[in-house]
C-alpha positions in Angstrom: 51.6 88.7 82.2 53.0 84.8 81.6 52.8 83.2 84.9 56.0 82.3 87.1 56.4 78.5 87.1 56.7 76.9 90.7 57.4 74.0 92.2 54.7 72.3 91.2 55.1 72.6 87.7 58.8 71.2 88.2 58.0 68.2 90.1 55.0 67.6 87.2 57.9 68.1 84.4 60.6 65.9 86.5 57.3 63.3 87.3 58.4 64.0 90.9 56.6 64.7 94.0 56.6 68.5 94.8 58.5 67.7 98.3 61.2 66.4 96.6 62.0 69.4 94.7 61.6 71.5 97.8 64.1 68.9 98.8 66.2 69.1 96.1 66.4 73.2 96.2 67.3 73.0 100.4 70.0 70.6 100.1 68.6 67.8 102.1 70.5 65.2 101.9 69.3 61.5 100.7 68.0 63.0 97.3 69.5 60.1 94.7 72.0 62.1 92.2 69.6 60.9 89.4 66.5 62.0 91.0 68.3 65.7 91.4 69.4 65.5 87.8 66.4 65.2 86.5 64.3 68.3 88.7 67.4 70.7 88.4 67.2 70.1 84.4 63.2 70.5 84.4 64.3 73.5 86.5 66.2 74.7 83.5 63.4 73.9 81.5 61.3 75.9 83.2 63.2 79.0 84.3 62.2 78.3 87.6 64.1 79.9 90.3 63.2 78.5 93.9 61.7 82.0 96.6 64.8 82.3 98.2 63.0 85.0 101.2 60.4 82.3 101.6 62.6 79.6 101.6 65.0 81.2 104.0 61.6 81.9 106.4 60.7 78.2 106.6 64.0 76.6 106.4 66.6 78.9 107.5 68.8 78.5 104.4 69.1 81.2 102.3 69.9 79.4 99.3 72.8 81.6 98.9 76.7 81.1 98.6 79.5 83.6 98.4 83.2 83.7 96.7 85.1 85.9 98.6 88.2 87.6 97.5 91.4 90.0 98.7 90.2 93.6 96.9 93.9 94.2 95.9 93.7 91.2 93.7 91.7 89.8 90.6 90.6 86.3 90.6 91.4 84.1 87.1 87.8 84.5 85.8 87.6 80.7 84.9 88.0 79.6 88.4 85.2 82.1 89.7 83.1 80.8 86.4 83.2 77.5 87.1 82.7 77.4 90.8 79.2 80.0 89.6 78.4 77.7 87.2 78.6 74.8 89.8 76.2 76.5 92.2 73.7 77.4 90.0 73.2 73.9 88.9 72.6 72.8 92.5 70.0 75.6 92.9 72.1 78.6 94.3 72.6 81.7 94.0 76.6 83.1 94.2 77.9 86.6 95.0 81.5 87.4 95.4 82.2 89.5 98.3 85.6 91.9 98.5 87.6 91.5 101.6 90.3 94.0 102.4 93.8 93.9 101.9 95.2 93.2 105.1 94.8 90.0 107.5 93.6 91.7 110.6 90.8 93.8 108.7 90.0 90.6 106.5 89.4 88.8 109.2 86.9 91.5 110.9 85.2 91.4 107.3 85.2 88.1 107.5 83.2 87.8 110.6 80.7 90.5 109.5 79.8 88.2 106.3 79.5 85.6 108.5 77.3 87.1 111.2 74.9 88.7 108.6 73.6 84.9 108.0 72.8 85.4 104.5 74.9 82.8 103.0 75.0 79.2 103.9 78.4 78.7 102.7 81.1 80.8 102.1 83.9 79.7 99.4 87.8 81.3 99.2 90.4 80.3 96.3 93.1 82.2 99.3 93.9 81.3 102.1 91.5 82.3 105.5 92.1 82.4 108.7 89.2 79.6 110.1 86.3 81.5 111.8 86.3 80.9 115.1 83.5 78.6 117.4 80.2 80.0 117.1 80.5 83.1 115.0 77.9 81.7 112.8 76.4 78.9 111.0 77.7 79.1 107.5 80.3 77.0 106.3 83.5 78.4 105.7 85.5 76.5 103.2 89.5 77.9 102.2 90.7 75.5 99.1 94.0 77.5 99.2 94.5 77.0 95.3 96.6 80.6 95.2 97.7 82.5 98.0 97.2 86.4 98.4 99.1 87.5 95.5 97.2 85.0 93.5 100.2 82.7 92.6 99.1 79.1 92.2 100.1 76.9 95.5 97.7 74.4 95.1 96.8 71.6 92.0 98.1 73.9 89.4 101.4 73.5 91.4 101.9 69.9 89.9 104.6 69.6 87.9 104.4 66.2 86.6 103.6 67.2 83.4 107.0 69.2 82.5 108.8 65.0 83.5 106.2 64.1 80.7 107.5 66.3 78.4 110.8 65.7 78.8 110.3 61.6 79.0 108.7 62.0 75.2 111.4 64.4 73.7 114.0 61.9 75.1 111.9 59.0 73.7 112.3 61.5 70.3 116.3 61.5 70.4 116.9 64.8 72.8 119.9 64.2 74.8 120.6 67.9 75.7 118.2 70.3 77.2 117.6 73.4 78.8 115.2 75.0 81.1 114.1 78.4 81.1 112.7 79.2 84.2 109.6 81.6 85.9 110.3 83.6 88.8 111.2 81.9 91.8 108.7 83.3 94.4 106.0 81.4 92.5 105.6 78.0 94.0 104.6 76.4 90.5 108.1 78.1 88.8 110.1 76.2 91.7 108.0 72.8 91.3 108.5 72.8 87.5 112.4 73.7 88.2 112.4 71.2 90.6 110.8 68.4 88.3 113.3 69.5 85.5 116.5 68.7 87.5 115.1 65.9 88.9 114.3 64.5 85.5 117.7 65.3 83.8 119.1 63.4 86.6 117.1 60.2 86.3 117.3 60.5 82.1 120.8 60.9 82.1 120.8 63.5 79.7 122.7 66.7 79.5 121.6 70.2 81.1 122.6 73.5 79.3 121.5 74.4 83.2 118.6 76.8 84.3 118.2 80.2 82.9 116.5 82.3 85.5 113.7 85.6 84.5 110.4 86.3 84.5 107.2 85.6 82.8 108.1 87.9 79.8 108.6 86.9 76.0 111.7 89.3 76.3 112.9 86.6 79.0 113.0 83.5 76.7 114.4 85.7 73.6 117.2 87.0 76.1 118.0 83.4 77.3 117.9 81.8 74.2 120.0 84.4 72.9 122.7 83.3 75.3 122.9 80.3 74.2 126.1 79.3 72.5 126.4 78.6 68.9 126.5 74.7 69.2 123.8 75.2 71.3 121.4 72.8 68.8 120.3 69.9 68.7 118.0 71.1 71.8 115.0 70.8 73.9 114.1 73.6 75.6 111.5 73.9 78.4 110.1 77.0 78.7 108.2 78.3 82.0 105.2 79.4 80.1 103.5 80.2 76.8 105.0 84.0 76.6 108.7 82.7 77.3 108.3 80.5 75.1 107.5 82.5 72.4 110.1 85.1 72.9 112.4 82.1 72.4 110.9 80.8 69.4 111.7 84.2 68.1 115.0 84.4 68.9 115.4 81.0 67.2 113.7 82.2 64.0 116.0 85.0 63.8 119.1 83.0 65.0 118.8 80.6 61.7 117.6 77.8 63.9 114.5 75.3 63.1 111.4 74.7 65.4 111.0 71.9 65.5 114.6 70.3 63.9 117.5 72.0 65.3 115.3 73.3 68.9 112.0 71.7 70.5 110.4 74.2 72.4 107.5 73.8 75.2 105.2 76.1 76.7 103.1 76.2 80.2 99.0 77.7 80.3 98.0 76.9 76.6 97.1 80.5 75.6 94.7 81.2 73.4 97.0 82.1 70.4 99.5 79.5 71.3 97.8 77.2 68.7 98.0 79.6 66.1 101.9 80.2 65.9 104.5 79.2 63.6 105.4 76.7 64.4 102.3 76.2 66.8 103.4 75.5 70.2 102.8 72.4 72.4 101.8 73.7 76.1 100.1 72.6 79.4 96.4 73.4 79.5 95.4 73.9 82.9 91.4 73.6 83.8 90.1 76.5 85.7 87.2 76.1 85.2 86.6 72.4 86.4 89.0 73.2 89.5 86.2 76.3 90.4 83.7 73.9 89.8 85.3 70.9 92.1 86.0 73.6 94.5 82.1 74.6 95.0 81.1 71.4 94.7 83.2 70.9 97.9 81.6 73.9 99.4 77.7 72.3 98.9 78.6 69.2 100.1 80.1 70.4 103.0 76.6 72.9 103.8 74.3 70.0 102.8 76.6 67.2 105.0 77.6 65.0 102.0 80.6 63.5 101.9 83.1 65.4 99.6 83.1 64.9 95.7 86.0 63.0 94.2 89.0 65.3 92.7 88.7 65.1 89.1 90.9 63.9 86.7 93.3 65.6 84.2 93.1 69.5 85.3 96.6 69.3 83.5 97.0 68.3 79.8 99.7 68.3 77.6 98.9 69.5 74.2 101.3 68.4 71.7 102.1 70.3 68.6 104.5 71.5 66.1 107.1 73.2 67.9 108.3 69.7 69.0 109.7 66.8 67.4 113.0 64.6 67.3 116.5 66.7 66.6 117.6 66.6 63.1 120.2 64.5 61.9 123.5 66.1 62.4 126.6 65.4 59.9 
């Protein structure tokens, strides 16, 4: 049978002393980011996984985090992918643990995860209520980057990148536009609404207006079909990659060009969405970095550490065919 490594063998890999992985492994804090680089990757290496039952005997960490979630709802995989990923790479092991559907009997869950003591920290992408003083020692940390029903309230919520958009298809010769919008109940629908009219105002361009619906390709072929004839040369802003492609439909069969007569943007960069005709410029949103930020948040709050630094770019524009400056009218 091949032996398990230990700790001794990834301190002799990382040419550290074995204390310093044991370090490394229990969060302690002082351990230089280039000195836990190097023992997580020999780690790696390795396939060395620290004895969590031993460690938790002579440290009283556990070693272990949880992701907890509402059981009526499914978390976007990405986010929960990232923040695991994240984890591991600091020497953790994650579980995601259900809570119930309603506050009062999520809140009793709550407590129980906490007073079982077997995770140090416990992570939520929904919002918690905070655990109150001295029902337990694990860190309770509620990012609140969707609410219950898993609509985005937090960084996703920027809409700065829709006033992007439409400052380039301006800069392009777009004078008229038109906005077709997601369902108000979603915070990020009424921040991108919000960041449309606010941007027609300050352009000084003309508004079509705001077509109301849902997230449904039938939506953007419906409002784009109630368009008037004259309609053209447009920009259109679409609330995501689906609308947007019911509209590019309804273009197609209306006689009109994308790009040319309509520009037409997108919101979440789906997979396909670089494969239409024409293919369509979006808003890729990072998942899985904000997961990872998110845990990261979590460990440094367990371990004492100041918080990491947000990072940069979660939203990206991705600029393609389906936009471009109006053609030349006679």
């Amino acid at each position: 049978m091949e032996k398990r490594p230990t700790s001794h063998d990834v301190a002799r890999l990382a040419g550290v002393s074995q204390s310093t992985v044991s370090f490394v492994f229990t969060g302690r804090p002082g351990i230089s980011d280039a000195t836990r680089t190097k023992v997580l990757q020999a780690a790696a290496e390795l396939s060395y996984r620290p004895n969590l039952a031993a460690r938790s005997m002579r440290t009283q960490r556990t070693g272990r985090l949880a992701v907890v979630a509402p059981i009526s709802t499914l978390y976007p995989v990405t986010l929960l992918s990232g923040a695991i990923a994240a984890a591991q790479q600091e020497g953790y092991v994650v579980e995601v643990v259900s809570l119930p559907p309603t506050a009062a009997d999520r809140d009793e869950r709550l407590a129980e995860v906490i007073a079982s003591r077997q995770y140090e920290g416990i992570l939520s992408f929904t919002p918690l209520r905070p655990p109150a003083a001295g029902e337990g020692g694990a860190v309770v940390l509620a990012v609140g980057e969707l609410d219950d029903d898993l609509h985005v309230t937090g960084e996703f919520t920027d809409a700065q990148p829709v006033v992007e958009m439409m400052e380039r298809l301006a800069a392009l010769g777009h004078r008229r536009f038109v906005h077709f919008a997601g369902p108000q109940d979603y915070p990020s629908a009424r921040a991108r609404r919000q960041a449309y009219l606010a941007t027609v105002e300050r352009l000084g361009v003309e508004s079509l207006g705001v077509v109301d619906g849902d997230w449904s390709g039938r939506s953007g072929e419906e409002a784009l079909n109630a368009l008037p004839d004259d309609a053209p040369p447009l920009a259109v802003i679409a609330a995501n990659d689906v609308v947007a492609t019911g509209a590019i439909r309804s273009a197609a069969l209306r006689g009109w060009k994308v790009p040319g007569d309509l520009s037409i943007t997108g919101w979440d960069d789906h997979h396909q969405s670089a494969y239409l005709l024409p293919s369509l410029t979006s808003v890729a949103q990072d998942r899985e970095r904000l997961g990872a930020h998110s845990m990261r948040r979590l460990i440094a709050a367990v371990r004492g550490e100041p918080a990491p630094d947000k990072p940069d770019g979660l939203l990206r524009i991705i600029w393609r065919e389906s936009t471009g400056g109006p053609a030349a009218t006679t």
